[in-house]
N, C-alpha and C positions, 0 to 999 in steps of 0.2 A: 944513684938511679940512672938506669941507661936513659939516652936521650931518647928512645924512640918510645921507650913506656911513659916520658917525662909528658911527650908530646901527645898522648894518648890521657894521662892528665888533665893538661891543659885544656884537650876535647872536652872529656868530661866537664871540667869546671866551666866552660862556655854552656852546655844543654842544661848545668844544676842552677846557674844563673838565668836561663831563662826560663827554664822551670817554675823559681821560683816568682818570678815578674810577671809567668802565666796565672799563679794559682789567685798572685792579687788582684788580675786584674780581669778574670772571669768566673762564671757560674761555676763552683762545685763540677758537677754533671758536665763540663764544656768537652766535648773532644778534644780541643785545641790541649787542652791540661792533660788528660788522657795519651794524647802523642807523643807529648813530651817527656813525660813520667816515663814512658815506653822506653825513649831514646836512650834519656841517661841512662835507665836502670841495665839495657844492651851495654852501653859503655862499662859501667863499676863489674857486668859480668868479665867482662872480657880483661880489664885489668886485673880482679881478683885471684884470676888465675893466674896470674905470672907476678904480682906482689901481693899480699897480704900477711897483718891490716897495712892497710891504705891509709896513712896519718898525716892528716894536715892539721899544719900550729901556725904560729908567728912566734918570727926572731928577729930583734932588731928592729921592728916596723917592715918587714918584711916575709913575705909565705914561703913558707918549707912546706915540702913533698917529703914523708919517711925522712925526715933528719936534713934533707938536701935542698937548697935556698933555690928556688922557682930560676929559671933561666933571669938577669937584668932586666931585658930587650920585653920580657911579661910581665914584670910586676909592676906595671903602670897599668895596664890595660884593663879593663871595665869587670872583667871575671875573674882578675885575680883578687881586684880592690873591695869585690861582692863577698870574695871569703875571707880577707881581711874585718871589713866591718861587719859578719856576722859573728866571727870571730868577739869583736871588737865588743858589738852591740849587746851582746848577750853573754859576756863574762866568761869565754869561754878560753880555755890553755891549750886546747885542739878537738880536733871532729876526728873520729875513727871507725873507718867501714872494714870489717873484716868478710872473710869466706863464710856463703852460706846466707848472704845478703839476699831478701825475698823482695819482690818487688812492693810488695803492701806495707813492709817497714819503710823502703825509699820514698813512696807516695805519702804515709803519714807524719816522717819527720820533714820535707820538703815544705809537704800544708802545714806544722809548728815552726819552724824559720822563718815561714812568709808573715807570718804574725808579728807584731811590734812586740817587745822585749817585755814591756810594762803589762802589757794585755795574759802573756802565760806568767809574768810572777802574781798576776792579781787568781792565777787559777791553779796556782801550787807551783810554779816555775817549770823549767824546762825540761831538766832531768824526772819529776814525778808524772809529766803530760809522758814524756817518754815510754816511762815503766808502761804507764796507765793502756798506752796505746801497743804494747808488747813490740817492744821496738827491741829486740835483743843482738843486731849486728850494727850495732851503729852507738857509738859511745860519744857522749859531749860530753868533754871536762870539763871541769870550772875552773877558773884560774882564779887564786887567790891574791887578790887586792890589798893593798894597806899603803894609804893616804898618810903624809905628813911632811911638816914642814919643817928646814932647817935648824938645827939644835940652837944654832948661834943668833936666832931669832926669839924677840922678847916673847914672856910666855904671859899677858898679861890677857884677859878674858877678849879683848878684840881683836887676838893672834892667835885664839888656839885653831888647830886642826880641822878639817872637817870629820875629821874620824873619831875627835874627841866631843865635838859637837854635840853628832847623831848619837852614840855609843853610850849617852850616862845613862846612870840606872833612870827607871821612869818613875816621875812623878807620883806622890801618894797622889788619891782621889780627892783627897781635901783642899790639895792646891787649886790658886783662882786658876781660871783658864787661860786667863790671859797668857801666864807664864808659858803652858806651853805651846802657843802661837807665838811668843817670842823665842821660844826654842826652834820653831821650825824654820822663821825669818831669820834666823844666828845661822842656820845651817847652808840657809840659801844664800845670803851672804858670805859665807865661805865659799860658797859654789863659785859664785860670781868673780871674788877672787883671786881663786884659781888663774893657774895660766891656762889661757882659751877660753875659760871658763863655760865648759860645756856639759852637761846633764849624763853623759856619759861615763863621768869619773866616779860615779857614785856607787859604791859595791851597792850587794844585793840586800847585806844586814843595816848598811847605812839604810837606805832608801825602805825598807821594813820599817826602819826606827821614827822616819818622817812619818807613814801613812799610819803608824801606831798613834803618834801624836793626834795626825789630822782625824784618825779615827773619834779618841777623845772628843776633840770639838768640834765634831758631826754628830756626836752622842747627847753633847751640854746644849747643842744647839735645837735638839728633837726634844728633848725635857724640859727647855729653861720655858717660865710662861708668865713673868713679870719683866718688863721693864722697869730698869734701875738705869741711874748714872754709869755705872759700871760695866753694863749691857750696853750703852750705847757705845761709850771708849770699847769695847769688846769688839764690838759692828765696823767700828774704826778699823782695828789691827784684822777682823777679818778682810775685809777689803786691800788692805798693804798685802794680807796673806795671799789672797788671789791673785792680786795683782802680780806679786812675787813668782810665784807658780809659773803664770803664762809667759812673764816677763826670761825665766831661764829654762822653759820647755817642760814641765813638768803638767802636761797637758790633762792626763789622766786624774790627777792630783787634785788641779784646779776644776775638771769637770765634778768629782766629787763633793770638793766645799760647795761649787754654787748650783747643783742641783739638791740639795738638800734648800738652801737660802730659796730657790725658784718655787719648791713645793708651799713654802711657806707663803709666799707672795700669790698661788698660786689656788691657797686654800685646803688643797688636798693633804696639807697637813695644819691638823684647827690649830690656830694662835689667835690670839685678840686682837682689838685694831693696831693696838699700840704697836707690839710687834710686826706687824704684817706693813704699818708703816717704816717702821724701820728696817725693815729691811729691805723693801723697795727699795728707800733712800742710796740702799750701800748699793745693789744691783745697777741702780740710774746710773752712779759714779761708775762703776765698773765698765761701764758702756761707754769707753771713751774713744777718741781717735785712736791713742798708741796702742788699747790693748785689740782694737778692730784691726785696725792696719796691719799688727804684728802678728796675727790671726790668718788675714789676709795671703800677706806675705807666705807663710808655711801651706796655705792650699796651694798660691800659683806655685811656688818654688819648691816645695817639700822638700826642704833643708833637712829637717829633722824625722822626714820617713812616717811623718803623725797630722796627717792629712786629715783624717778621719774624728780623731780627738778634737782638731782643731774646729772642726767642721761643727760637730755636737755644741763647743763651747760657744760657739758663732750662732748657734740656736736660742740659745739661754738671750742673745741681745735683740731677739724678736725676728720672725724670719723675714717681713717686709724688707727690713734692713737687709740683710745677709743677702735673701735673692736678687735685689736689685745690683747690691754688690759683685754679686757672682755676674751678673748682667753685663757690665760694668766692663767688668774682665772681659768677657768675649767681645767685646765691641772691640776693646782699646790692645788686647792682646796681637801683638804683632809674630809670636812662634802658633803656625796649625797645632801642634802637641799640645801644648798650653791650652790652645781653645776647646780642645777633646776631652781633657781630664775635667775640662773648668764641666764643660756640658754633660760628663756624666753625672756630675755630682748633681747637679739642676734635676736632670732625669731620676734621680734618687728621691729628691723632696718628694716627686709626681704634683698631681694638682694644685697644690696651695700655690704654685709658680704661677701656674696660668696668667691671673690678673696682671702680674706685674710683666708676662711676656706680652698681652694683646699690648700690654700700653705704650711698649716698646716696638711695636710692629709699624713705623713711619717710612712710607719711601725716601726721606732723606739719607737713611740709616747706610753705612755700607753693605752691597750687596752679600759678602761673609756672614754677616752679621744675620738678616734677613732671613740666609738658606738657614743657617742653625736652630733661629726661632721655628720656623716650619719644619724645621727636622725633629726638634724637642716636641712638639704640641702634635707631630703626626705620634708619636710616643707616649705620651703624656693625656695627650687632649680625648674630646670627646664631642657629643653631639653641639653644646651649646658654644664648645671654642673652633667648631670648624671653620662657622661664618669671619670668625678672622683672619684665615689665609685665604679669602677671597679678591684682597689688590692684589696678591703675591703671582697669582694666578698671571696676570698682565703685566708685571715688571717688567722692566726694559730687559732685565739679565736672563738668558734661557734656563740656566742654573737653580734659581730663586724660581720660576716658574715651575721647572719640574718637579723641585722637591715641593713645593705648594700642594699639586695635582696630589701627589702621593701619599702625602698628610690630608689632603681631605678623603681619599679612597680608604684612607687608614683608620679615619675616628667619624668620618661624617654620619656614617648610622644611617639609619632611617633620612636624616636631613643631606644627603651626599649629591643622591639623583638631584635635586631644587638647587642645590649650590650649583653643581655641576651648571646644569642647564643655564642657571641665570648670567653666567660668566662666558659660555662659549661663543654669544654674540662677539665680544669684544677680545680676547682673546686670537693669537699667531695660529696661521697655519698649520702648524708642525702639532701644537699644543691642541688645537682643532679634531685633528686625527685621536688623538689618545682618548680628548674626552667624550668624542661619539662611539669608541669602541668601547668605551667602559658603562657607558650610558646602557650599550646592545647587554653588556655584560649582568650588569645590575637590572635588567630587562623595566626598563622605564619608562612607564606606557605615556604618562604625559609627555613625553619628549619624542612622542610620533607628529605631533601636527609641525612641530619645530623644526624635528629632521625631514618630512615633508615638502616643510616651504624652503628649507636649504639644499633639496632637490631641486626643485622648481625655479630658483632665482639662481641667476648668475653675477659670479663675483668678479672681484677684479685681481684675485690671484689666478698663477699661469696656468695653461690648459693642461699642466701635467700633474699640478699640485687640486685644480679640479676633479679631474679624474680620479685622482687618490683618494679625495674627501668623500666625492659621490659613492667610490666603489663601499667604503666603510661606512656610508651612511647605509645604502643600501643591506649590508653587514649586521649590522645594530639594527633594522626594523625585522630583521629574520631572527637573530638572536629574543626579539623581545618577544615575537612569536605571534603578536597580534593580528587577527583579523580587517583590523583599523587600514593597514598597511598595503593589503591585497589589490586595490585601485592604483595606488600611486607604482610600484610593483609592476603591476600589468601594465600598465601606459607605460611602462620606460623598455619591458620588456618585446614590446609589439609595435616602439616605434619606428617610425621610418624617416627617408629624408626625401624629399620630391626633384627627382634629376642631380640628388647627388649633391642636392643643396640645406640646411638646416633643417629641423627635426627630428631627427633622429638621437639616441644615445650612445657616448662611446661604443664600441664594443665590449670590452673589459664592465664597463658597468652595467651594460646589458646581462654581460653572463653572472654578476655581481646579485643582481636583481631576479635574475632566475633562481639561480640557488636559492635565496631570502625565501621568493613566494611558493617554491618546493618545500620547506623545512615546515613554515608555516600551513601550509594544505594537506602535509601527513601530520600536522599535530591535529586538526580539526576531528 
């Protein structure tokens, strides 16, 4: 391939990468998604015309363009490593964009890529979301898989394969269950095994054969309605089983064992007490540090790209826990990025956060920490959590003050003008301004005798920062439109100074005060 089409490639794969990082990380509907989609889909035209198809594989651990190995000097870099591990992720042998490429095909398989791998095999896989979605210039191969371990290696039941593991025929119906929970723990153990031992190596028909099983005892689990000895040893190996799961990423997996166990605990599926204590039991245990932490871990860090799985399963251990955790993270999070992903996820719960943010709302807290809560709760919040950003308001930090203001103009509702007003006594200059303009804005009749008397007295900010406050006071009793206003108004406008000496007002506030009592005398 010529270098200059190679390097028009390369374009491409930089806009398909972020394409695809746009689709997860905004609305559907976002422009920003929209733009993008635009970009690349300009770029595959303009290559298509001078190569097609356009075939990206991997060779070697390394990306090929139509047969030819990516420049060295790129196949480190962050868009080539994106085609690699979608490649990688989704079992693929290569992507192929031929001539005649529409842009609504490029837009719907971009939105299938961005999706986690586990999420389209749970909804027919890749290739049938494809068809479904009439994607006909854009082929994903499959690459064929096959797991196994050295010939010269014992072949005793604790060495076999994972391919031979997953692969035997399934269990008659009469087998206990236990066995095949021991079957899916035998496979996970292989996994673990493994060199790297990562969730990745697992074809598509292996990873079928697991959720076939777990299918099974998700089934024995919604019928069985005695406790036995047998039940309880059963409650045992599911717990190892979950445990299992989370322990080598099989997030989705493990979300499925223990929302079925959570419904039971939870009533919405009838069992007796017996069971319903028992299974608690195994939930409590579940609820540990290593499987919180390692849960944890994959939100701040998303090693594993399953953020979201993890997220759900961190639900099941009760959200008190989880949000305070998330909490947790933003305080002690030393990367902004970090803090961003932590806060939208918080912003995702909505309300049930609240409590555990007022409780967190301490000015010893860092000021970081502080803006985030008033940023969340101007989001989230509503009439009865506005009174909480009311210290934030007088913080030392002008940061934490402004985004306070914003979040109560945001949720305060009906209770906004009353916050407002009870805070601007004590409240900066700067901050002063804003919220008598917003005051005039929200037209806040109680807040005439107040901005009145902060006409009438004088402060001990400078005569310029004076001026500024009066003009905008003056501002906000015009905006609010009241009759109330029309005395204080006319004395500022008709005063004067005797030989050039006090009494009189600015001029600037003068004509501040005229405008007000003009707006307010054609509203009459």
């Amino acid at each position: 391939m010529k270098t200059s089409l190679q390097l028009k490639v390369l374009d491409a794969l930089v806009h398909m990468h972020a394409a695809v990082k746009n689709v997860q990380m905004y609305a559907a509907d976002s422009p920003v998604i929209e733009n993008s989609i635009e970009r690349l889909y300009l770029y595959f035209l303009d290559i298509l015309r001078e190569e097609s198809p356009l075939i990206f594989a991997e060779s070697d651990q390394q990306a090929t363009v139509c047969g030819d190995f990516i420049m060295q000097k790129d196949q480190g870099t962050a868009h080539v490593q994106f085609l690699l591990d979608t490649l990688f992720n989704f079992g693929l042998e290569s992507i192929t964009f031929e001539k005649g490429l529409i842009k609504n095909e490029l837009d719907s398989f971009i939105t299938l890529i961005a999706r986690k791998p586990e999420h389209l095999h749970h909804l027919g896989g890749l290739a049938k979301l494809m068809k479904d979605s009439k994607i006909v210039h854009i082929r994903a191969d499959k690459k064929t898989l096959t797991l196994f371990l050295n010939d010269d290696r014992e072949t005793d039941d604790a060495d076999q394969s994972l391919s031979e593991t997953v692969s035997q025929t399934p269990d008659s119906e009469n087998d206990p269950i236990s066995d095949r929970i021991a079957e899916i723990l035998k496979a996970l153990r292989r996994i673990k095994e493994m060199e790297e031992g990562i969730e990745s190596f697992v074809s598509e028909e292996q990873r079928e054969r697991i959720n076939q099983l777990l299918a099974w005892v998700i089934g024995w689990l919604e019928r069985e309605t005695n406790v036995t000895p047998s039940y309880k040893q059963t409650m045992n190996s599911m717990h190892n089983l979950i445990h299992g799961f989370i322990g080598q990423g099989f997030f989705a997996e493990a979300n499925a064992a223990i929302s079925v166990l959570d419904k039971i605990k939870s009533g919405s599926l009838p069992k007796n007490a017996q069971i319903k204590e028992t299974v608690a039991e195994c939930l409590q245990h579940l609820t540990s540090e290593d499987n919180i932490d390692f849960l944890f871990k994959e939100i701040n860090v998303n090693e594993k790209n399953k953020t979201a799985d993890a997220f759900e399963l961190l639900s099941f251990f009760g959200e008190d826990l989880v949000i305070r955790k998330l909490l947790d993270t933003v305080r002690n999070a030393k990367d902004s990025k970090e803090r961003i992903r932590i806060i939208h996820i918080i912003r995702e719960m909505g309300r049930k956060a609240i409590p555990a943010i007022k409780e967190n709302i301490t000015m010893d807290a860092p000021w970081y920490f502080l803006r985030n809560m008033a940023y969340i709760l101007g989001r989230i919040g509503n009439e009865n959590s506005a009174d909480s950003l009311k210290p934030l308001m007088i913080h030392k930090d002008k940061r934490v003050r402004m985004e306070a203001l914003k979040s109560v103009c945001l949720t305060g509702g009906s209770k906004k003008g009353a916050i407002l007003l009870s805070v601007l006594p004590g409240v900066d200059a700067e901050l002063k301004l804003h919220i008598v303009e917003t005051l005039g804005k929200i037209k806040h009749t109680e807040a005439i005798p107040v901005l009145q008397d902060m006409l009438k007295n004088k402060s001990a900010m400078s005569k310029e920062a004076q001026i500024s406050l009066q003009g905008k006071i003056c501002d906000a009793l015009g905006s609010i439109g009241s009759p109330l206003a029309i005395p204080i108004l006319t004395e500022i406008v008709e005063s004067k100074s005797f030989l050039g000496i006090g009494g009189a007002y600015p001029t600037e506030v003068k004509h501040a005060a005229e405008r007000a009592l003009n707006f307010i005398k054609r509203k009459l």
